[in-house]
C-alpha positions in Angstrom: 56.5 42.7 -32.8 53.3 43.7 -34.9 51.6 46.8 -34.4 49.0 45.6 -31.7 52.4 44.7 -29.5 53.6 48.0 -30.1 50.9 50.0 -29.1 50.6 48.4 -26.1 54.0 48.7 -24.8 54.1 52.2 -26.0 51.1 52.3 -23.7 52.5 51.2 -21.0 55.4 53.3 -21.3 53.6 56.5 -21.7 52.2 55.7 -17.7 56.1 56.1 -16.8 56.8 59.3 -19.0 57.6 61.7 -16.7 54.5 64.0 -18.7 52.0 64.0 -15.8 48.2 63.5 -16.6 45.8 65.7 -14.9 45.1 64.0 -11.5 43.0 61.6 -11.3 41.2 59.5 -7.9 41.9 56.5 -6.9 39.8 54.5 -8.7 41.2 56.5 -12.2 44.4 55.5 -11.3 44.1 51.5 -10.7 42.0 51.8 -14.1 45.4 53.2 -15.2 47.2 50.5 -14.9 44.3 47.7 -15.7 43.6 49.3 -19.1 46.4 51.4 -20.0 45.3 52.9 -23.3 42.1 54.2 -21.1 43.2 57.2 -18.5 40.8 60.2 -17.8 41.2 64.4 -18.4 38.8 67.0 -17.7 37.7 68.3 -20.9 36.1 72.1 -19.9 33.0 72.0 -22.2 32.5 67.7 -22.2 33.6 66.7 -18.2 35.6 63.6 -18.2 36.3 62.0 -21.5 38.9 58.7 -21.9 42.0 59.1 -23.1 44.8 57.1 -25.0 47.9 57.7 -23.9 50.7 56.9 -25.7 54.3 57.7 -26.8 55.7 57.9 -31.0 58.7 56.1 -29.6 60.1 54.8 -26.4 64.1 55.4 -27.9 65.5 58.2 -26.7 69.1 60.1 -26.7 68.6 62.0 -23.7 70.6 61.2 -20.5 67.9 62.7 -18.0 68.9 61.4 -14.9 65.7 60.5 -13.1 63.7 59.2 -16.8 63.0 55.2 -17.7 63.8 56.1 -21.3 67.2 57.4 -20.4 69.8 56.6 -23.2 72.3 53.6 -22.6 69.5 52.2 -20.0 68.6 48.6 -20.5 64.9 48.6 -21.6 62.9 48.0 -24.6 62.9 50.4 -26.9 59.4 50.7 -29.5 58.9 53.0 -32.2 55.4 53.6 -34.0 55.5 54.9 -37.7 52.9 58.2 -37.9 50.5 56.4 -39.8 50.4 53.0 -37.7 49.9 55.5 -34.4 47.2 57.5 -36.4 45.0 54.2 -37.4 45.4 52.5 -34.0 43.7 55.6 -32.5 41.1 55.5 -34.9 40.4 52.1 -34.4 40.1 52.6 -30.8 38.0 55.9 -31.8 35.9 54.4 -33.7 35.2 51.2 -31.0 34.3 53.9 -28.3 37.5 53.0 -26.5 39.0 56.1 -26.2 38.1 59.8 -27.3 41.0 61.4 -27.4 44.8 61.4 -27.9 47.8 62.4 -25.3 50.6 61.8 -27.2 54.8 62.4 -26.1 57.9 60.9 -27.3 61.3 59.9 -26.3 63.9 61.6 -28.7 65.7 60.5 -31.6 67.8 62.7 -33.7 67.0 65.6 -32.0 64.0 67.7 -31.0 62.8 68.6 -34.4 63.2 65.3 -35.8 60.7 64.0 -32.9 58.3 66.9 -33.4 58.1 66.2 -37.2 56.7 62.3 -36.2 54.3 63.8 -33.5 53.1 66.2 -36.0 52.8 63.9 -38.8 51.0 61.7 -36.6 48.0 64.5 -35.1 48.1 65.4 -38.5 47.2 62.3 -40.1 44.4 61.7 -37.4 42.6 65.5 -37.7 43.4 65.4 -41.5 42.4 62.0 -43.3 40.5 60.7 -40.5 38.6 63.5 -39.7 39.0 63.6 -35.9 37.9 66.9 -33.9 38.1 65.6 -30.8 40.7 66.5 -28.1 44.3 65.8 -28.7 46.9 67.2 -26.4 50.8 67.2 -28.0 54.1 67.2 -25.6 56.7 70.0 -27.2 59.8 68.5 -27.6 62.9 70.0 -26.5 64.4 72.3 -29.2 61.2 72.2 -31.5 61.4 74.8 -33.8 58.5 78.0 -33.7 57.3 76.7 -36.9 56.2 73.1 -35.9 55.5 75.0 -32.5 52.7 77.1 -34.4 51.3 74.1 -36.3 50.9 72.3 -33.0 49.0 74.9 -31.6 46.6 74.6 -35.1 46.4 70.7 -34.4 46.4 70.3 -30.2 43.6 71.4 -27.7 46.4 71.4 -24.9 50.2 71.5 -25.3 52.9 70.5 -22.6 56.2 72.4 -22.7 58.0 71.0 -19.5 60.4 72.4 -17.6 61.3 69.9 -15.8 63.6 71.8 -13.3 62.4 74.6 -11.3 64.8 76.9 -12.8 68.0 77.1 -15.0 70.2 76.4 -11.7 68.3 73.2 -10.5 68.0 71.6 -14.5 71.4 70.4 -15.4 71.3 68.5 -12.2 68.5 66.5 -13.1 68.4 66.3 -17.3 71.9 67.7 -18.4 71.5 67.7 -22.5 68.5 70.1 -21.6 68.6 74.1 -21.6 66.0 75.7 -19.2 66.3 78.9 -20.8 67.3 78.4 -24.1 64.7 75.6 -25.5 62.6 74.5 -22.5 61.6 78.3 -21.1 61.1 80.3 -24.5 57.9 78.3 -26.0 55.7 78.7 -23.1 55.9 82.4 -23.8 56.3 81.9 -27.5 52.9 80.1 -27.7 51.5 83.1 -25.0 52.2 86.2 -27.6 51.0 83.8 -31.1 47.5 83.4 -29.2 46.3 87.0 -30.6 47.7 86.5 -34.0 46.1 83.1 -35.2 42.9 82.8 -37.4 40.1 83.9 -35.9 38.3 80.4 -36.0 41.3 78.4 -34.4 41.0 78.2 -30.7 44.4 78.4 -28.9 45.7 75.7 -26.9 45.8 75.3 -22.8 49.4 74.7 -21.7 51.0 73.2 -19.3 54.0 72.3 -17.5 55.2 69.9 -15.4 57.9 69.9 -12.1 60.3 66.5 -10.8 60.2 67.0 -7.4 63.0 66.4 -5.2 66.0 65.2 -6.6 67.6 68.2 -7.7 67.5 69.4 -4.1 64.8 72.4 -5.1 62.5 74.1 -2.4 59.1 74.3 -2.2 59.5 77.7 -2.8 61.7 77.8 -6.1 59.2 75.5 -7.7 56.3 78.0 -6.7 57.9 81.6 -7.7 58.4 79.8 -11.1 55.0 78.4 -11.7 53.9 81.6 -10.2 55.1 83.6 -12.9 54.2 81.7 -15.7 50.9 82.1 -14.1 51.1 85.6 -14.3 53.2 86.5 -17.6 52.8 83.6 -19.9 48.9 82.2 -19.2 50.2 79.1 -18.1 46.6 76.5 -17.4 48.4 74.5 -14.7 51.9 73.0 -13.6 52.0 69.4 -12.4 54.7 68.3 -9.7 55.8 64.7 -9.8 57.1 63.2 -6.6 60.4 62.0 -7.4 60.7 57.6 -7.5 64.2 56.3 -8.2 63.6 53.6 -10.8 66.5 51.0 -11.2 69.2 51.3 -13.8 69.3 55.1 -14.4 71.4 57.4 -12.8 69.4 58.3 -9.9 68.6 54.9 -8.6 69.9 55.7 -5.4 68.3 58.9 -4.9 65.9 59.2 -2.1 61.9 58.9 -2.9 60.4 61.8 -3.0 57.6 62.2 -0.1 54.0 61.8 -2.1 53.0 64.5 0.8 55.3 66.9 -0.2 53.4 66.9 -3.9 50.5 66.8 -2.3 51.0 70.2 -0.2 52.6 72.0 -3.8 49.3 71.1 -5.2 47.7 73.1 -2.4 50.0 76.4 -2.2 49.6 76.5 -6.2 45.3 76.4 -5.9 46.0 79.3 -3.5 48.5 81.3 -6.1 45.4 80.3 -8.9 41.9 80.1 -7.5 42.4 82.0 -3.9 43.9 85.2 -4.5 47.0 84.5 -2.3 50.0 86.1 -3.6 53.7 84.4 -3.3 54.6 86.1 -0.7 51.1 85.1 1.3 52.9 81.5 1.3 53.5 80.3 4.6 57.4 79.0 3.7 59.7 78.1 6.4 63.4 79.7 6.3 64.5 76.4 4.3 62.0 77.6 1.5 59.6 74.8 2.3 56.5 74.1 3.0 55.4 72.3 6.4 54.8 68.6 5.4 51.8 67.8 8.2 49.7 70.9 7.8 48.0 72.2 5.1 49.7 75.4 4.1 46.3 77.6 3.7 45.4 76.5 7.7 49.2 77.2 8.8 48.6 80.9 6.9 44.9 81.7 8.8 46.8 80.7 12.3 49.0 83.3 11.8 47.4 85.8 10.1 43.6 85.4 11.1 43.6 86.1 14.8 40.4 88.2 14.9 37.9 85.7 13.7 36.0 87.4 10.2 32.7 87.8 10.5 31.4 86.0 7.8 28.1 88.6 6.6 30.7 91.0 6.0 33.9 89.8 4.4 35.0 90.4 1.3 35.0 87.7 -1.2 38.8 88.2 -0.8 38.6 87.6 3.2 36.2 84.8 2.5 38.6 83.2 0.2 41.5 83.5 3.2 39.3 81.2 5.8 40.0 77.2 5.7 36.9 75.3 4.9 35.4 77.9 2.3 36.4 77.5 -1.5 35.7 79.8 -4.5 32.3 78.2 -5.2 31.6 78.9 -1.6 32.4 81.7 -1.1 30.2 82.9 -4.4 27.3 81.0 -2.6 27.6 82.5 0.7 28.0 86.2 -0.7 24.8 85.4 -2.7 23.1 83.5 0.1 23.4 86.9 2.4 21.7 89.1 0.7 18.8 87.3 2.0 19.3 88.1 5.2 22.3 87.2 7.8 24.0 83.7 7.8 23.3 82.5 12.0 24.0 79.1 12.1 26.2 76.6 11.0 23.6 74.5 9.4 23.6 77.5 6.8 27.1 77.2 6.4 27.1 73.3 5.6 24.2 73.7 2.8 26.7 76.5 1.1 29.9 74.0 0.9 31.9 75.3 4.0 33.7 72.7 6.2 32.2 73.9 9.4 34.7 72.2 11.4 37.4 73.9 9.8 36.2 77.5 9.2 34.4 77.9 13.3 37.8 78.8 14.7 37.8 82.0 12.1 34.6 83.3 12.0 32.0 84.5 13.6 28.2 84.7 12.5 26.1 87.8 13.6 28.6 88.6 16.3 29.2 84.9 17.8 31.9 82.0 17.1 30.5 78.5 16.3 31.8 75.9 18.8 34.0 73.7 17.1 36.7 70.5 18.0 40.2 71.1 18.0 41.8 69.4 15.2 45.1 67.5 16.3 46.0 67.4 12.5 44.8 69.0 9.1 45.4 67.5 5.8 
């Protein structure tokens, strides 16, 4: 196999890592699979930028139940020296293919062994081929603090995934792994360093990423966790992957994982990060779960909001509480009233709000919009 075959296989395999990329539309994701060294990310300062994605190696020792790599699996196994993976980026860089570098890694040898390559690898490209573009780097189980530090010199954005929602639910789904041991401990390791590197180094975003379902997990397990690495360890975002059995590991047999159910985790996290809704504001059902066919922010304002707010005199907050209006819009309507009184719904529908949504919890000077029921909310 010569090194073109290899990258593209290691391409390929990098769209099964279980290392979720930031989510993408439809379209984004059928380019995934077209073109697989070419997926999207949201860079904060540059907007969308393509990416290669890619893995050192494809080998791995770990027995994770639910993984394609999984040891003793029959599938074919590619490894990419540091300097072949550093000048096929470049190559790539330099056609305009890609501009920038996600790069994760089965495990070999152990963790450190597997951070070295990866390291070696960003080095090579930010070193001799002068590359200052963005480069996110996966943490490999069991990495030492050292390497840890030098990825955080070398990466934009670093993943450090848990895996399991906490140290009960892990062993059942990747049983070589320690939640709080290896996997837990960087997240806040890399949190505390931020404040003592250089100056002119710029810290890395991290993330973290959930398999959802086949360790029998609720809703709200996943949550409290993500939650507090929200609050205690700066955490950018956690990604939850709907569980897909894939045949020939262990959990072949396991159940798929409801895309719907991801979808509504997605939801209830936006509210913990970007609406001011607390844990406990989380509309869970006694199982721990939330309700599959209703989005969880609606199922909260019909059973908390039953005195419509009027909307020229809520708090940013309260504003933030009514379906239909986002942060943005709720900046633009507390901006847009200083003008004068918001009376119609026309108003509302220049600012962002979904009219149809928001007119059962609201008024406007006094009055309720008409509005159609909704049979069911998404």
């Amino acid at each position: 196999m010569d090194i073109h075959q290899k990258v593209e296989t290691l391409e390929k395999a990098a769209v099964l890592d279980c290392e979720g990329p930031p989510r993408m539309t439809r379209a984004e994701r059928k380019a995934q699979f077209i073109e697989h060294s070419r997926v999207t990310v949201t860079h904060p300062q540059r907007g969308k930028i393509p990416v290669m994605r890619t893995m050192q190696t494809s080998a791995c020792e770990k027995n994770c139940h639910y993984c394609p790599f999984q040891a003793g699996r029959n599938y074919q196994r590619v490894t990419l020296k540091p300097e072949e993976l550093a000048s096929a980026f470049d190559q790539m860089q330099q056609k305009k293919l890609v501009d920038g570098l996600f790069l994760s890694s089965g495990i070999i040898g152990g963790g450190v062994k597997a951070m070295d390559k990866m390291l070696d690898t960003v080095d090579i490209i930010r070193r001799q081929y002068q590359y200052a573009g963005y480069i996110h780097l996966k943490i490999m189980p069991g990495a030492e603090t050292t390497q840890i530090e030098q990825a955080m010199r070398l990466a934009d954005r670093l993943s450090i995934n848990l895996e399991g929602a906490n140290e009960q639910r892990l062993p059942l789904l990747a049983p070589k792994k320690d939640f709080s041991q290896e996997l837990l401990p960087p997240v806040y390791w890399v949190h505390h360093r931020r404040a003592s590197l250089e100056p002119w180094v710029r810290p890395p975003s991290v993330t973290t990423q959930f398999v959802v379902g086949p360790a029998n997990e609720t809703d709200q397990e996943l949550l409290t966790t993500a939650n507090q690495l929200y609050r205690e360890a700066g955490l950018a975002r956690a990604y939850y992957s709907a569980f897909s059995p894939i045949r020939g590991t262990t959990f072949e047999d396991k159940r798929k994982t409801d895309p719907l159910r991801e979808h509504r985790l997605y939801q209830a996290d936006w509210l913990l990060r970007f609406y001011d809704f607390t844990l406990d504001d989380l509309p869970f059902d006694a199982r721990g779960h939330l309700t599959l066919n209703r989005d969880p922010k609606l199922v909260w304002a019909e059973t908390h909001l039953h005195q419509p707010l009027e909307i020229n005199r809520a708090t940013r907050t309260e504003l933030l509480r009514i379906p239909g209006v986002g942060p943005k819009t709720a900046d633009a309507i507390m901006t847009a009233r200083r003008t004068g009184p918001l009376r119609d719904t026309q108003q509302l529908k220049k600012l962002g709000v979904q009219v149809d949504r928001a007119a059962p919890f609201i008024l406007m000077s006094g009055r309720q919009p008409s509005y159609q029921l909704r049979l069911l909310d998404t």
